[in-house]
PDB file as gemmi writes it, atoms N, CA and C in Angstrom:
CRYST1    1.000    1.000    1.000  90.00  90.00  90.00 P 1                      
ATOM      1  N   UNK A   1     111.455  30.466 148.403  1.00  0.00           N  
ATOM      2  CA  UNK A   1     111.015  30.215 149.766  1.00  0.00           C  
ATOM      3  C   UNK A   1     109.858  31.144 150.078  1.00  0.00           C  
ATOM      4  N   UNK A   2     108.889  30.489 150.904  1.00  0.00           N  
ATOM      5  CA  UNK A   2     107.960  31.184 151.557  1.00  0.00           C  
ATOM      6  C   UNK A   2     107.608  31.157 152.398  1.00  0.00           C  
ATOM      7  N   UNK A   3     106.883  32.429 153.316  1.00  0.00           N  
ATOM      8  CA  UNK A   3     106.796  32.476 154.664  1.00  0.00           C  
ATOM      9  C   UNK A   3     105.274  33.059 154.755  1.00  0.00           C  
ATOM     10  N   UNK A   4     104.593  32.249 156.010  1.00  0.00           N  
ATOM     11  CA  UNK A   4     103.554  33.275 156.473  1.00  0.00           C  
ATOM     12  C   UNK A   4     103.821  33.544 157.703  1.00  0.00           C  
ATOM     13  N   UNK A   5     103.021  34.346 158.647  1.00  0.00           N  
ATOM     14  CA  UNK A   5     103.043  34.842 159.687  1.00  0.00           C  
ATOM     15  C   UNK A   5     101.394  35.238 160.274  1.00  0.00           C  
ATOM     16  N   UNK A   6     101.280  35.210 161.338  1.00  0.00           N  
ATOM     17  CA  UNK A   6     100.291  35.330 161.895  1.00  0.00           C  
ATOM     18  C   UNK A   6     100.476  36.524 163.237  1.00  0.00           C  
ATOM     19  N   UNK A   7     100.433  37.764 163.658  1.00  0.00           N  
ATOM     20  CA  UNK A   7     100.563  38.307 164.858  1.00  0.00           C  
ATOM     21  C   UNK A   7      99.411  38.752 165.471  1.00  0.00           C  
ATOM     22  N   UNK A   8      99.148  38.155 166.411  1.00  0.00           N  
ATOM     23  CA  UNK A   8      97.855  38.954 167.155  1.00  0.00           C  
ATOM     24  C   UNK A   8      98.419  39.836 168.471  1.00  0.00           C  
ATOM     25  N   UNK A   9      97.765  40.757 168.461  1.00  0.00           N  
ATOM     26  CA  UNK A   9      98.232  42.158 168.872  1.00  0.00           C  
ATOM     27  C   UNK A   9      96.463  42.351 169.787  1.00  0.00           C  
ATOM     28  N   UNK A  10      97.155  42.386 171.118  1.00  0.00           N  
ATOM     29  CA  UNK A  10      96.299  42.581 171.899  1.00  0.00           C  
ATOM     30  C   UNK A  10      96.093  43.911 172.998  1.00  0.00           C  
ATOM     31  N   UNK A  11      95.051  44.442 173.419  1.00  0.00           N  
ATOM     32  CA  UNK A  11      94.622  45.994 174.142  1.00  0.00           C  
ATOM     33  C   UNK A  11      93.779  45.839 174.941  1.00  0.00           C  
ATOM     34  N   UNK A  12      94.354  45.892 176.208  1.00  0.00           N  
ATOM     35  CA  UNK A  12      93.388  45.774 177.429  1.00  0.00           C  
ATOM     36  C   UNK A  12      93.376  46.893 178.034  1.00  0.00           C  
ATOM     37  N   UNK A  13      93.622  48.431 177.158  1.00  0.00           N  
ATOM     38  CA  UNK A  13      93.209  49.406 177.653  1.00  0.00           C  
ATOM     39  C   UNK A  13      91.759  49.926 177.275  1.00  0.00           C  
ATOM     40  N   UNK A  14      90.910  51.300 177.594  1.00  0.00           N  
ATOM     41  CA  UNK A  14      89.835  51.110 177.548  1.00  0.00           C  
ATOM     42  C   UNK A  14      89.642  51.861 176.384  1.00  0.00           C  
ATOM     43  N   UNK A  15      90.713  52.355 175.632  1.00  0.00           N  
ATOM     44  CA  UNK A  15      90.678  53.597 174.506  1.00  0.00           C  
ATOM     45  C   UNK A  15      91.901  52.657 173.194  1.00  0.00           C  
ATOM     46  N   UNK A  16      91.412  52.769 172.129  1.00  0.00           N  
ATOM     47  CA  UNK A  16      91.842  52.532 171.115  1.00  0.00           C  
ATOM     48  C   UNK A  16      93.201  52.848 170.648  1.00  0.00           C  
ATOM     49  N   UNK A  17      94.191  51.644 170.245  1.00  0.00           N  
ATOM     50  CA  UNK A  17      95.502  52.572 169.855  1.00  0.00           C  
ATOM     51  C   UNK A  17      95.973  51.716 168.711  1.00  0.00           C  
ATOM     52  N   UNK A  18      97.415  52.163 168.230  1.00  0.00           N  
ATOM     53  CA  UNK A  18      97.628  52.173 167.172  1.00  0.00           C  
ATOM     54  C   UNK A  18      99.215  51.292 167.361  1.00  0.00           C  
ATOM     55  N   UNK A  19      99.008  50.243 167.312  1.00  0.00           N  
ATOM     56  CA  UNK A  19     100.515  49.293 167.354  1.00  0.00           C  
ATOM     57  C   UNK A  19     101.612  49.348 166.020  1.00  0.00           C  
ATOM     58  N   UNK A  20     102.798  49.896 166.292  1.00  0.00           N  
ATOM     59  CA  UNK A  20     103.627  49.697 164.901  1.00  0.00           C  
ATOM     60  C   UNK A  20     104.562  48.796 165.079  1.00  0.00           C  
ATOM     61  N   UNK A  21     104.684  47.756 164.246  1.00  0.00           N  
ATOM     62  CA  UNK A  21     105.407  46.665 164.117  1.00  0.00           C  
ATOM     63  C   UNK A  21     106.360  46.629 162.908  1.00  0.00           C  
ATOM     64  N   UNK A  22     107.247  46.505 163.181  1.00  0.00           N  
ATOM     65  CA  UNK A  22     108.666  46.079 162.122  1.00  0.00           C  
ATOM     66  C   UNK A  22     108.617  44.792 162.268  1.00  0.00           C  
ATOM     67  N   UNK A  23     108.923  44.573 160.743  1.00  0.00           N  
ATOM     68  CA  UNK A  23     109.436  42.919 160.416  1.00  0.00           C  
ATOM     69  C   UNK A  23     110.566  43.399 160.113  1.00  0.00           C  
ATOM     70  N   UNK A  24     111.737  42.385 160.352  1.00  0.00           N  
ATOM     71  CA  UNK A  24     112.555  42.282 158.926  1.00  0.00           C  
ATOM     72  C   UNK A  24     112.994  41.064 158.296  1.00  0.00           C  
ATOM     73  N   UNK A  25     112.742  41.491 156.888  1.00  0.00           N  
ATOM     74  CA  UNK A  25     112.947  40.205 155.830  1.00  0.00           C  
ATOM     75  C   UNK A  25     114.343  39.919 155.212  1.00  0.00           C  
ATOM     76  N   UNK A  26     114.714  39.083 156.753  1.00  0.00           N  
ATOM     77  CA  UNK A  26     116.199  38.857 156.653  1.00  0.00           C  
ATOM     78  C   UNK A  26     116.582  37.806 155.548  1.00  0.00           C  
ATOM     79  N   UNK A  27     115.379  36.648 155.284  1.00  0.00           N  
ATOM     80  CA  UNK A  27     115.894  35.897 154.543  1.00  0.00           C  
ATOM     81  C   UNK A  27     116.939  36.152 153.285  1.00  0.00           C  
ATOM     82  N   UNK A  28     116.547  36.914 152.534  1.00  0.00           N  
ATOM     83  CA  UNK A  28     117.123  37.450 151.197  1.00  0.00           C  
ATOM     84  C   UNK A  28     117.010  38.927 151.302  1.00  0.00           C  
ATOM     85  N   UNK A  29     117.323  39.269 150.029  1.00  0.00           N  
ATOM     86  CA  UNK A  29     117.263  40.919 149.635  1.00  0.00           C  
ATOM     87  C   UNK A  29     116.413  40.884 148.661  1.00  0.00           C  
ATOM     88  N   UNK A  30     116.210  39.880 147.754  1.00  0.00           N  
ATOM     89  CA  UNK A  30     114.867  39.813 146.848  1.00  0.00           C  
ATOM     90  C   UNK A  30     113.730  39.526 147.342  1.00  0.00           C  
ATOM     91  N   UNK A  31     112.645  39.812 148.165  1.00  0.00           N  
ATOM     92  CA  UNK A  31     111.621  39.537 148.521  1.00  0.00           C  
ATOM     93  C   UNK A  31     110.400  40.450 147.849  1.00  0.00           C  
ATOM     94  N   UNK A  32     109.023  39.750 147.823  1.00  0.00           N  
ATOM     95  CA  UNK A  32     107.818  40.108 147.354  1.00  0.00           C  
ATOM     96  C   UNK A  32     106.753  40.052 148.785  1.00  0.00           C  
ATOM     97  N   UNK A  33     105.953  40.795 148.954  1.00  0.00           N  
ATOM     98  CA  UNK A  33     105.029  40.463 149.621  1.00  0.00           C  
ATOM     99  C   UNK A  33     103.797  39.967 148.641  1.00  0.00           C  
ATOM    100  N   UNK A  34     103.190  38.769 148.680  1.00  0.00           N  
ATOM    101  CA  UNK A  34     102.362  38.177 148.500  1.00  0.00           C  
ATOM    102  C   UNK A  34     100.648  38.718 148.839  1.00  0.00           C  
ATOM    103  N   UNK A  35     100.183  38.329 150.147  1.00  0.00           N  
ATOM    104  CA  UNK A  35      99.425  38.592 150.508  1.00  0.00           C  
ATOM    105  C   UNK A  35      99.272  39.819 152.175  1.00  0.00           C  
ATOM    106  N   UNK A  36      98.369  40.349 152.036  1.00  0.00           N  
ATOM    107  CA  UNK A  36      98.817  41.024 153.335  1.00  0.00           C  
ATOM    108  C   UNK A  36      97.552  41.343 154.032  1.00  0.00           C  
ATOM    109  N   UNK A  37      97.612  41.205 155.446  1.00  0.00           N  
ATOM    110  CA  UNK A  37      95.554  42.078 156.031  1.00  0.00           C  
ATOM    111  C   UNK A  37      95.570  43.624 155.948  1.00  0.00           C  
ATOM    112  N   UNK A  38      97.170  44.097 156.367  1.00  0.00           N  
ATOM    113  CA  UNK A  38      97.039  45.241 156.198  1.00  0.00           C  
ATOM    114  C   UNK A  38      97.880  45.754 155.099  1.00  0.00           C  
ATOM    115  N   UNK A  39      97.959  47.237 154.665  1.00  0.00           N  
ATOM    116  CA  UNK A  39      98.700  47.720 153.919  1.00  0.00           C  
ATOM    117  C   UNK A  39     100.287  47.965 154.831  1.00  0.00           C  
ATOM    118  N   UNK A  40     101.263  48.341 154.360  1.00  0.00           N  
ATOM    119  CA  UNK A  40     102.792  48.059 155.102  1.00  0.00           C  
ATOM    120  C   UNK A  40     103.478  49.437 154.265  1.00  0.00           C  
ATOM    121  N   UNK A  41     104.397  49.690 154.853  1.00  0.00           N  
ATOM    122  CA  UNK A  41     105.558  50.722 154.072  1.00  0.00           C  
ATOM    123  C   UNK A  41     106.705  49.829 154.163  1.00  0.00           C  
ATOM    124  N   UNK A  42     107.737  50.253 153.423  1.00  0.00           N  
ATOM    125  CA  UNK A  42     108.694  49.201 152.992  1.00  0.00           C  
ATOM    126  C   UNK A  42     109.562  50.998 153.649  1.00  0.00           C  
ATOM    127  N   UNK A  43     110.513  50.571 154.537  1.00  0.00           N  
ATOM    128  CA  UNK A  43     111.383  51.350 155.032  1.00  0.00           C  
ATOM    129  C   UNK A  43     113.222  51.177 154.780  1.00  0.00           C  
ATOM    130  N   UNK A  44     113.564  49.637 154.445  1.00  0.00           N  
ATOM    131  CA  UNK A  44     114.866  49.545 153.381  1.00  0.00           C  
ATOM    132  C   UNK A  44     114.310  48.688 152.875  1.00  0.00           C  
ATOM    133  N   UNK A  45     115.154  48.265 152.302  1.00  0.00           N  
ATOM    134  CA  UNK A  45     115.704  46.900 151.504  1.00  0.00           C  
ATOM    135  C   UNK A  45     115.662  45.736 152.292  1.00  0.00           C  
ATOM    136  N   UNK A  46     115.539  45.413 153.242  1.00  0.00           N  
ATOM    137  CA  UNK A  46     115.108  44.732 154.318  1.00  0.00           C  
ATOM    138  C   UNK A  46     113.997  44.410 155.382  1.00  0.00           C  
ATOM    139  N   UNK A  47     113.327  45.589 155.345  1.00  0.00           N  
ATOM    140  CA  UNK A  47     112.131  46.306 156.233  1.00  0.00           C  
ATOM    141  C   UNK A  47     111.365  46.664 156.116  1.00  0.00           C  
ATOM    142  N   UNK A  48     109.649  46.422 156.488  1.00  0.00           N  
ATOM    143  CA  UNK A  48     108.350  46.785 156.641  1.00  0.00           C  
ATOM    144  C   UNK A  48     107.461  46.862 157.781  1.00  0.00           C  
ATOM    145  N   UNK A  49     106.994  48.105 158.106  1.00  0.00           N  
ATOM    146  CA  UNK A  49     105.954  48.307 158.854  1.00  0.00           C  
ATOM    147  C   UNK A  49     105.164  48.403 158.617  1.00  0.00           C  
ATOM    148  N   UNK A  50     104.234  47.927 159.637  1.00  0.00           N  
ATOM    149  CA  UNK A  50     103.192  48.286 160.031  1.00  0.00           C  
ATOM    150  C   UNK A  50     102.421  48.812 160.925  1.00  0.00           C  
ATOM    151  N   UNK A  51     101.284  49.369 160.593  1.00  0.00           N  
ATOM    152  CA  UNK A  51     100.699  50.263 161.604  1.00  0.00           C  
ATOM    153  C   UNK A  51      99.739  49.884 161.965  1.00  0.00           C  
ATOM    154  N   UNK A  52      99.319  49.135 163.152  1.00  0.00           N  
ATOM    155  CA  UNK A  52      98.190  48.313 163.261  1.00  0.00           C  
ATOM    156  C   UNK A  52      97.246  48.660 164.268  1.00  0.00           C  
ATOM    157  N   UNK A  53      95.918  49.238 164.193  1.00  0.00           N  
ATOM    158  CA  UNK A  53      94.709  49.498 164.908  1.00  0.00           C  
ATOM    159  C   UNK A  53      94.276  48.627 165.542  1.00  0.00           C  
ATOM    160  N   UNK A  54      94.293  48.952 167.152  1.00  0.00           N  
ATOM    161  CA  UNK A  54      93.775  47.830 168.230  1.00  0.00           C  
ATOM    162  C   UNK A  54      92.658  48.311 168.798  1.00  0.00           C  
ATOM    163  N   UNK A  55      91.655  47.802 168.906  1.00  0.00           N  
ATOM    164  CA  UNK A  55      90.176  48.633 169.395  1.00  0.00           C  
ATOM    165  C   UNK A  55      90.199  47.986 170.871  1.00  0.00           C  
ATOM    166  N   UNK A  56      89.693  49.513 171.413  1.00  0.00           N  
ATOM    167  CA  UNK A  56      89.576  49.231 172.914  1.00  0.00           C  
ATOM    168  C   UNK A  56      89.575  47.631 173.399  1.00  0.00           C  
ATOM    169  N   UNK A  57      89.674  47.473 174.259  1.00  0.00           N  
ATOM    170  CA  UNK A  57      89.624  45.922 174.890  1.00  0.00           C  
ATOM    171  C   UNK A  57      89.614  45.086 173.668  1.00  0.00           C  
ATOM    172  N   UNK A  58      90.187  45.443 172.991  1.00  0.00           N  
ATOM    173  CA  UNK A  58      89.938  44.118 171.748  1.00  0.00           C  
ATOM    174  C   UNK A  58      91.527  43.848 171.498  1.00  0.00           C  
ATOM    175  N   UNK A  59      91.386  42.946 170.213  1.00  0.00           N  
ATOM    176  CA  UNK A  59      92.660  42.957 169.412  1.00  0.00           C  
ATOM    177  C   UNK A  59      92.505  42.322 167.668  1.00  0.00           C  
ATOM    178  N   UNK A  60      93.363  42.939 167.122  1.00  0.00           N  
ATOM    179  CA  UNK A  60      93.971  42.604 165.955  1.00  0.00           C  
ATOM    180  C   UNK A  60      95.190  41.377 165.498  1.00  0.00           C  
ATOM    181  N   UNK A  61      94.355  40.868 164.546  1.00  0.00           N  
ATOM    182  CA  UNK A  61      95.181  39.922 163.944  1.00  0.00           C  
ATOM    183  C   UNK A  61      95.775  40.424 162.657  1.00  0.00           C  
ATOM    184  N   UNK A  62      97.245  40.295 162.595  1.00  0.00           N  
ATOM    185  CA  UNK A  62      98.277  40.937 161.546  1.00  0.00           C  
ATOM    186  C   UNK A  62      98.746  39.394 160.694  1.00  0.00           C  
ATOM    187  N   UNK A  63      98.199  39.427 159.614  1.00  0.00           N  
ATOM    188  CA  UNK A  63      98.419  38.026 159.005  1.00  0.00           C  
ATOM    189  C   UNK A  63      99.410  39.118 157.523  1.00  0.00           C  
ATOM    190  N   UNK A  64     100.270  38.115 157.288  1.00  0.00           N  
ATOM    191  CA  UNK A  64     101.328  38.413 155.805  1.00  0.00           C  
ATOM    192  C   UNK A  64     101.765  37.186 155.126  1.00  0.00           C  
ATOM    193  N   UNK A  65     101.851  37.249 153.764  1.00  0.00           N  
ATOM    194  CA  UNK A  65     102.762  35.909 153.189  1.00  0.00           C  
ATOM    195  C   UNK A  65     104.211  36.777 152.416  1.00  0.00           C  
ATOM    196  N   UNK A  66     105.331  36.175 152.771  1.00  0.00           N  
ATOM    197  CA  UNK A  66     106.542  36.644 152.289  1.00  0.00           C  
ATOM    198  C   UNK A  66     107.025  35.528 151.157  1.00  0.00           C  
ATOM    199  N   UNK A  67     107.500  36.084 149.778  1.00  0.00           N  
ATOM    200  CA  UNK A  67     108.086  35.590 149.225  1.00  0.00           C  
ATOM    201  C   UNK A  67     109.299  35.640 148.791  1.00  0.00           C  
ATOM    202  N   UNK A  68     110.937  34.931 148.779  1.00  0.00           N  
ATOM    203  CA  UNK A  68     111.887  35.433 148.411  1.00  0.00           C  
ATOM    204  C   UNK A  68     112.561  34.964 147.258  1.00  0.00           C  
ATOM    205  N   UNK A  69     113.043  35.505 146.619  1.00  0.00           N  
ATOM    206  CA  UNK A  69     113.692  35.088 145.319  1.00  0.00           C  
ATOM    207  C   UNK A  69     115.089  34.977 145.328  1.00  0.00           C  
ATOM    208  N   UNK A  70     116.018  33.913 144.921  1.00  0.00           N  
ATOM    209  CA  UNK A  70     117.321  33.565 144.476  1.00  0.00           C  
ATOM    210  C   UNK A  70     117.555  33.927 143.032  1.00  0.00           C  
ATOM    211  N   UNK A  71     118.231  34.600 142.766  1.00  0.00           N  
ATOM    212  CA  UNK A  71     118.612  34.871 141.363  1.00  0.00           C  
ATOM    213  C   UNK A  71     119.367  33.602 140.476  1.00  0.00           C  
TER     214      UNK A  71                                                      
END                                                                             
């Protein structure tokens, strides 16, 4: 099975910040990340963040592809 995702992450303040987002990759316990925009830390066996840079009045798009494996 595979998954993408798309998050846009938006800042309507006037100074730059730093959004952290948890997924979790409930589907299975075997999963791969595929493709990613940003780099991620893997925090269990279940879980990845990210740390995502929002520029003043702007925003960021957080795109990922998840892959999971059945043994």
């Amino acid at each position: 099975l595979e998954e993408a995702f798309e998050i846009t992450l938006r800042n309507h303040k006037d100074e730059a910040i730093e959004v952290r987002v948890v997924e979790h990759l409930s589907r299975w316990s075997e999963w791969k990340i595929l493709r990613s925009s940003l780099s991620y830390t893997k925090l269990d066996s279940s879980t990845i963040e990210f740390r995502v840079p929002v520029p003043a009045n702007g925003e960021t798009k957080l795109t990922y592809e998840v892959r999971y494996f059945w043994p």
